[in-house]
Each structure stands twice: as structure tokens, then as C-alpha cells.
C-alpha positions as CSV (number, residue, x, y, z in Angstrom):
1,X,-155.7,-31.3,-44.6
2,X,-153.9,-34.2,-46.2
3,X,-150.6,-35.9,-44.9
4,X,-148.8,-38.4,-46.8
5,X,-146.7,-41.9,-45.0
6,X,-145.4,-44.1,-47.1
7,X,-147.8,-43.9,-50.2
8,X,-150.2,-43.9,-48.2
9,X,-152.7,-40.7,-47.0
10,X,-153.4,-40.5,-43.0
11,X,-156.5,-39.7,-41.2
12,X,-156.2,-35.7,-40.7
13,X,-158.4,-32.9,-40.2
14,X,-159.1,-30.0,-38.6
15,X,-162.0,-28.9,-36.4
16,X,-162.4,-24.9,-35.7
17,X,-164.9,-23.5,-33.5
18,X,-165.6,-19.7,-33.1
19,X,-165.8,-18.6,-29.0
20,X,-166.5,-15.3,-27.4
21,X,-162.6,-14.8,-26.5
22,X,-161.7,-16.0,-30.0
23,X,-161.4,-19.3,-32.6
24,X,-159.9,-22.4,-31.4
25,X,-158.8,-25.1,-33.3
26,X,-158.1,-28.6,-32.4
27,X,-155.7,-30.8,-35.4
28,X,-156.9,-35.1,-35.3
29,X,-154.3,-37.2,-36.6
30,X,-155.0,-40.4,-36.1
31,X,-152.2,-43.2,-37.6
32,X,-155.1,-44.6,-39.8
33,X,-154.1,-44.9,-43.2
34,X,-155.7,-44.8,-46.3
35,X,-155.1,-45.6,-50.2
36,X,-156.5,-43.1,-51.4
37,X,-157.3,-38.9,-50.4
38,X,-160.9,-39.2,-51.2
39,X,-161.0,-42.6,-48.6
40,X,-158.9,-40.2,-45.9
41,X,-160.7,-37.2,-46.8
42,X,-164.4,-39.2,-46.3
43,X,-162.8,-41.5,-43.1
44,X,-162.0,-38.0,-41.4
45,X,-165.2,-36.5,-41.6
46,X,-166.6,-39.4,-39.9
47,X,-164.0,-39.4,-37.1
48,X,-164.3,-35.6,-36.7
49,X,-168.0,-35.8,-36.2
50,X,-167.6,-38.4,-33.6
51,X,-165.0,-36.7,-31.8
52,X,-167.1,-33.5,-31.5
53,X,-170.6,-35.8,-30.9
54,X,-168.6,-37.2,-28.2
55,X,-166.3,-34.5,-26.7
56,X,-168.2,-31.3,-27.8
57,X,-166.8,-28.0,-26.8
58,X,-164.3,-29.8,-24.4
59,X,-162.3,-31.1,-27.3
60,X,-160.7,-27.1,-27.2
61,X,-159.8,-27.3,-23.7
């Protein structure tokens, strides 16, 4: 997921996670910004994974 501000590409992504009642999804924008897609795309992994190493399966609640 890319989003553009001013030139610029913000740190987005979405995090999906299959439950017994159904998939859940959770959208992280952050107001990061970055020069390029590959630097947003590569800085939102990183916040993703931290998110979910930190929150786990409370980040759908």
C-alpha cells in the first residue's frame, strides 16, 4: 500500500490475519515520510513487524 504527501511516500501497510470467525485487518499509517517507495515500502515492513512483535493478536481488537 503506497500513499503519496507532497512528493513524498508515507509509511503504510497493511497487516491481515486469518481467525476462526473470519480475517481481520488492521491499516498502519504512520506520518513518516519517505523519498522514495522502495525506502517506504522497506521502513513499513520493519514497523509492521514491530507492531505485531509487540501487540500480537491484540492489534485486531
Amino acid at each position: 500500500m503506497l500513499r503519496q504527501q507532497g512528493g513524498q511516500y508515507l509509511t503504510c501497510a497493511i497487516i491481515e490475519k486469518d481467525f476462526p470467525e473470519g480475517p481481520r485487518r488492521y491499516e498502519l499509517i504512520r506520518a513518516d515520510t519517505h523519498s522514495s517507495a522502495e525506502e517506504a515500502k522497506a521502513f513499513a515492513i520493519l514497523k509492521a513487524r514491530r507492531l505485531i512483535d509487540e501487540q500480537g493478536d491484540r492489534l485486531f481488537g
